[in-house]
N, C-alpha and C positions, 0 to 999 in steps of 0.2 A: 350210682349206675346211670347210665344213660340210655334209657331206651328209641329204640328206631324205628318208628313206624313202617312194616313189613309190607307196603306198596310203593316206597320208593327205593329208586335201583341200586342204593347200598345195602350191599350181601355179604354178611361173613367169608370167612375161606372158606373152601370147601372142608369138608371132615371136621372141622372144630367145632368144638360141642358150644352152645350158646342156652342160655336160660328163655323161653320166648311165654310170653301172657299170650294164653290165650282161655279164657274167660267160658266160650261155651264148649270145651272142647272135656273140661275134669272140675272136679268137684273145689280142687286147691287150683284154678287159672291159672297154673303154669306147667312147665314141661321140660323138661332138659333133653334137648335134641342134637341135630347138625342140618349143616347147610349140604344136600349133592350136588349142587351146582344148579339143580330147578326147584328146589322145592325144599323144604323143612322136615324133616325126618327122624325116627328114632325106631330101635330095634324093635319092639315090644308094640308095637302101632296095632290096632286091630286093622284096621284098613288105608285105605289110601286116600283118605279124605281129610287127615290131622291138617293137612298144608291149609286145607279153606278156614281153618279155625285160628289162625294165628297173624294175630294185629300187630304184635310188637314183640323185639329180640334185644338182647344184648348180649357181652361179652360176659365171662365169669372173670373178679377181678384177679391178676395177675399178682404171685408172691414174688419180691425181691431175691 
């Protein structure tokens, strides 16, 4: 996997779901979310503050 540090301006598509580290956000530093086009998100969020906690994203890898 290649992860992408989540402060420079490559972003996912929007709606795809991506795997992202983020460390102080849950117990296991990661997440499976999407991109809405501003921010990092996923259904189940307690609030609207996940996006501050997420350093790094990548893709789930693709089946042939």
């Amino acid at each position: 996997m290649q992860w992408i540090d989540s402060e420079i301006e490559v972003k996912p598509t929007v709606g795809r779901n991506v795997i992202v580290f983020c460390p102080e956000w849950n117990a296991s530093g990661y997440q499976i979310c999407y991109w809405d086009g501003k921010t990092f998100r996923y259904e189940e969020q307690p609030n609207d503050d996940f996006h501050t906690y997420v350093n790094a994203w990548t893709l789930f890898m693709e089946a042939d």
